[in-house]
N, C-alpha and C positions, 0 to 999 in steps of 0.2 A: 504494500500500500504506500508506501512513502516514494518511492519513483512515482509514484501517481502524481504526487503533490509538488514535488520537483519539477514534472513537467508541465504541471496546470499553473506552476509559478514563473518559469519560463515562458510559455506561452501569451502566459499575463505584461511582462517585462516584453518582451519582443511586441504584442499588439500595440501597449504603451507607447515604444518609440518610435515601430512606426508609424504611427498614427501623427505623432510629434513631429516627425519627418515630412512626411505626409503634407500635412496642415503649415510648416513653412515652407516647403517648396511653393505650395498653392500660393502665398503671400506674396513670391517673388515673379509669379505670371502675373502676364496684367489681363483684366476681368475678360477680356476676346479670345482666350489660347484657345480652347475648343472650336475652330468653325467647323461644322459638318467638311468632312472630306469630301473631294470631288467624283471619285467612285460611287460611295454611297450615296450622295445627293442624284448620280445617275442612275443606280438600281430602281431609287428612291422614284423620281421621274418617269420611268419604264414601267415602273406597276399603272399607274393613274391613267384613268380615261378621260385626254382632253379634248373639248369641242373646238370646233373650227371659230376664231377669232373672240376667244375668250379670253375675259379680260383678266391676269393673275398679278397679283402685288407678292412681292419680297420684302417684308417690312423689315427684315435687320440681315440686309443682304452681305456685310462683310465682304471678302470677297471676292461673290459673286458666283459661287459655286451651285445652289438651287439656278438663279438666275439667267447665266448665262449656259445651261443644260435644260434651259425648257425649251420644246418644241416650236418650230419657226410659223406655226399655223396660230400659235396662240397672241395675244395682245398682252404685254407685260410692263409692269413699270417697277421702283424700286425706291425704298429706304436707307439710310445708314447712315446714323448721327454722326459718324467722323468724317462722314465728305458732306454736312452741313442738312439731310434730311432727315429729320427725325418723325419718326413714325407716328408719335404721339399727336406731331402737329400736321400734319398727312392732310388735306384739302381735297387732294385728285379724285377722278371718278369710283364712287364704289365697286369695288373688284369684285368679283363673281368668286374666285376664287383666292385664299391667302395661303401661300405656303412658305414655312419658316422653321428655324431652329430657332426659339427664342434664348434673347438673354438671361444667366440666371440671376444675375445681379447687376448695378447701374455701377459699380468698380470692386473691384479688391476690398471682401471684406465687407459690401454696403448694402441697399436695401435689396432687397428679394422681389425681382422686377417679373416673373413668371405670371401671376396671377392678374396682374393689369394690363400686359402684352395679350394672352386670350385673351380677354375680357373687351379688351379694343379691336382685335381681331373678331370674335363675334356680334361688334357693334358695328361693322365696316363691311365685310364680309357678307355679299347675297345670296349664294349658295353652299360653300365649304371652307373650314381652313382645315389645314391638314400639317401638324406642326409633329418634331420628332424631338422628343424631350429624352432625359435620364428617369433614370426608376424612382429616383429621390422626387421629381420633378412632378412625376406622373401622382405621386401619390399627394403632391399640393394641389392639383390641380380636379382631383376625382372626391371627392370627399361625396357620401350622400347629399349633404344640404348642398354644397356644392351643383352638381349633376342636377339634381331638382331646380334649381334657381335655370340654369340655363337651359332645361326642357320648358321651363315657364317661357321663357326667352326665343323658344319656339327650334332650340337646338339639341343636338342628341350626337353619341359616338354611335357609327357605323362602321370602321373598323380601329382593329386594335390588334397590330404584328410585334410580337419583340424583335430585336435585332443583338445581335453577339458581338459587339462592335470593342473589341480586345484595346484599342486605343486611349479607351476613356475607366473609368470608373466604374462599369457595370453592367448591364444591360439599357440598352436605351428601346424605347417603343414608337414607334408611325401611330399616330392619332388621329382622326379622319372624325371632323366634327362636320354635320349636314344638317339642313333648316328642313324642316317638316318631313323627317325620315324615321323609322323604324330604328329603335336601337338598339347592340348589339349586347347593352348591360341592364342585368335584370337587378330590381331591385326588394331584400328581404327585411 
């Protein structure tokens, strides 16, 4: 029994500093290191059924890797506060469709910007956004009261893919939010 405890003390010490490690590396990226890769945002692309001259927004294009991998038949325009368009303040025609990696914070360390990116994204947005978040992410953004507020709001998830994406942190998910559809989470 005491190798037991040895190594559940060890295990403890090791989670500890990496964690430690961990947590100031993150400090020394600045809040943009994740863009969706260009790959993935092209799988990403290849699943989706676009119509001929639809209208799609990039609201935190970074970049440009959703963006400039969307199909040549579709109408697209684009966001990104560091070349001066911020999404928040976006005027342009409502887009049909919004697809995006959202920010998860507004820098290093600061507010938790997830939850106001949908939420304007479903305020803007005429038919889908379709946003590919982290697990940590997914689970700010699903909450029951949550998902019930934005069925009120006449919106619903109609799919929902994990993706294995070894790059990052964990599992990340494709989210596919649609205005008066069938959705794909039941509620108990």
């Amino acid at each position: 029994m005491k190798w037991y405890w040895k190594r559940k003390m060890a295990l403890e010490r090791h989670r500890q500093q990496g964690t430690r490690r961990l947590s100031q590396s993150r400090k020394k990226r600045p809040p943009d290191w994740d863009q969706t890769p260009k790959d993935i945002c092209q799988r990403i692309i290849q699943l989706i059924d676009w119509d001929d001259n639809e209208f799609v927004l990039e609201p935190f294009c970074g970049d440009g890797n959703f963006y400039n991998n969307l199909p040549g038949w579709v109408r697209k325009d684009w966001c990104e506060i560091k070349k001066g368009r911020d999404f928040f303040s976006y005027r342009g025609p409502s887009p049909e469709t919004i697809i995006t990696n959202p920010p998860f914070r507004d820098s290093a360390g600061g507010k938790n910007l997830v939850v106001p990116c949908l939420e304007r994204c479903l305020h803007l947005a005429r038919r889908r956004v379709i946003i590919f978040v982290s697990h940590k992410i997914l689970a700010a953004i699903t909450p029951p009261d949550r998902l019930r507020k934005y069925g009120i709001w006449g919106w619903s998830i109609t799919h929902l893919s994990v993706w294995d994406v070894k790059r990052w942190c964990g599992p990340y998910y494709l989210v596919t939010w649609e205005r008066e559809k069938s959705s794909v989470i039941s509620f108990f």
